[in-house]
Phi, psi and omega in degrees: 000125171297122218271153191244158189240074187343169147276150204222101165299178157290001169260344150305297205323299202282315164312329179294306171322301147317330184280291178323328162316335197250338184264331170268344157330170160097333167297342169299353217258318162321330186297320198293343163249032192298330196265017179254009180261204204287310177208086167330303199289320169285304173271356196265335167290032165223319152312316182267343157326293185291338195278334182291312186291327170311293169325322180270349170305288193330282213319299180318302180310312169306313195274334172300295219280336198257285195315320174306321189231038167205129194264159189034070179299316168300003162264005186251133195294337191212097185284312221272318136325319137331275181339278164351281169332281178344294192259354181249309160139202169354271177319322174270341147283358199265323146331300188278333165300297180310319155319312177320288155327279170305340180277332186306304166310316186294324152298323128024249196291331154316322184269333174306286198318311215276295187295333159296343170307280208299335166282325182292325177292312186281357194236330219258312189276026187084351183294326156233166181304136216284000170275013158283263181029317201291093143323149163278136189266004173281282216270356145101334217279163155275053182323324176292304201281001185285328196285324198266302165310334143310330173285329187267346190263355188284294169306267165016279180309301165339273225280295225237107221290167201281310198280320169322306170265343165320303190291337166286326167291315178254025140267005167290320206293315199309335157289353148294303178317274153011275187287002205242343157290306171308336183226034146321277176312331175306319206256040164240313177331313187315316181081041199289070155338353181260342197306150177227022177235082188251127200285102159343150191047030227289326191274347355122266192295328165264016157281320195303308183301325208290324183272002143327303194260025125312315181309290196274349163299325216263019170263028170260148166268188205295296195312310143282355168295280192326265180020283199275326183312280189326319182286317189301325173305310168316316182275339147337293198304291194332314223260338196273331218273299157302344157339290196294000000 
């Protein structure tokens, strides 16, 4: 079947784009224990190169595969399982749910393990209130900030339908992204002799990001804006309240 090619405005485009933030996101999440690995500095920019390009085959193969062999795929609450059904039968959506399932939990519990680290870190160096910091003394763990990120992802979920938080998780990440493109030209200046990874064209490639997420940040709606408003405001105060 020939793929038929919609009309596409630029305001779909760019939202869509936005949505794709959040599914190709998450690679930042490796950093966060990068420093318990052997040589960080060598492998993790070659990990994650490779681990992106992996991902987007998948990914590119998955949507070819779905669109070829289910018309009006964007109409269906469950495409990829729909598909499946097509071309496998029964079994093959009933696969494709479980998977589903399991990637879902897996995504999870990686963010559960991996994202209190960053509260745990900032409370460990004096930057947040020191009771994310409180280890378990059995289980070893950051227990306080593991309890508190369960929780908000938990309200989260409450409040807001699965495409709310997608578009909230990336337009938050693009402000990491952003500040992490801004300060490219800094730590190249340095002249950093250990690095054993150096990107070509370094200033090049971070104006493309710093205007990527500018660009698509301005596709967040009101609601994520207050959001993103509100944490920022938050972090403020804090960075003001630790200053001192």
């Amino acid at each position: 079947m020939p793929l038929a090619m919609p009309a596409v405005s630029a305001k779909s485009w760019f939202e869509t784009m936005l949505l794709l933030v959040y599914a190709y996101g998450g690679f930042e999440g490796a950093l966060f224990v990068g420093g318990e690995s052997t040589n960080p500095k060598r492998d993790t920019p070659i990990a994650l190169l490779l681990a992106l390009g992996v991902v987007c085959l998948i990914y590119t193969a998955v949507q070819y595969v779905t669109i070829a062999t289910l018309p009006e795929a964007g109409m269906s609450a469950r495409p990829l399982a729909d598909a499946a059904q097509r071309f496998i039968g029964s079994g093959g959506a009933a696969a494709i749910a479980m998977a589903a399932l399991i990637s879902g939990y897996g995504y999870l519990s990686a963010n559960v393990l991996h994202a209190p680290r960053i509260t745990y870190a900032l409370a460990e160096q004096g930057d947040f209130p020191a009771f994310f910091g409180i280890v378990h003394p059995k289980y070893r763990t950051p227990y306080v900030s593991i309890l508190v990120y369960a929780a908000l992802v938990f309200i989260f979920a409450l409040v807001g339908n699965f495409q709310w938080n997608a578009l909230l998780s990336a337009a938050s990440r693009l402000s990491v992204y952003c500040a992490v493109a801004l300060a490219v030209p800094i730590l190249r200046r340095r002249n950093d002799e250990k690095a054993k990874f150096l990107l070509p064209a370094p200033y090049l490639f971070a104006g493309l990001g710093i205007l990527f997420s500018v660009v698509l940040a301005t596709r967040m709606g009101l609601s994520e804006f207050a959001v993103i408003g509100t944490t920022s405001v938050i972090a403020l105060v804090n960075w003001a309240v630790v200053r001192r």
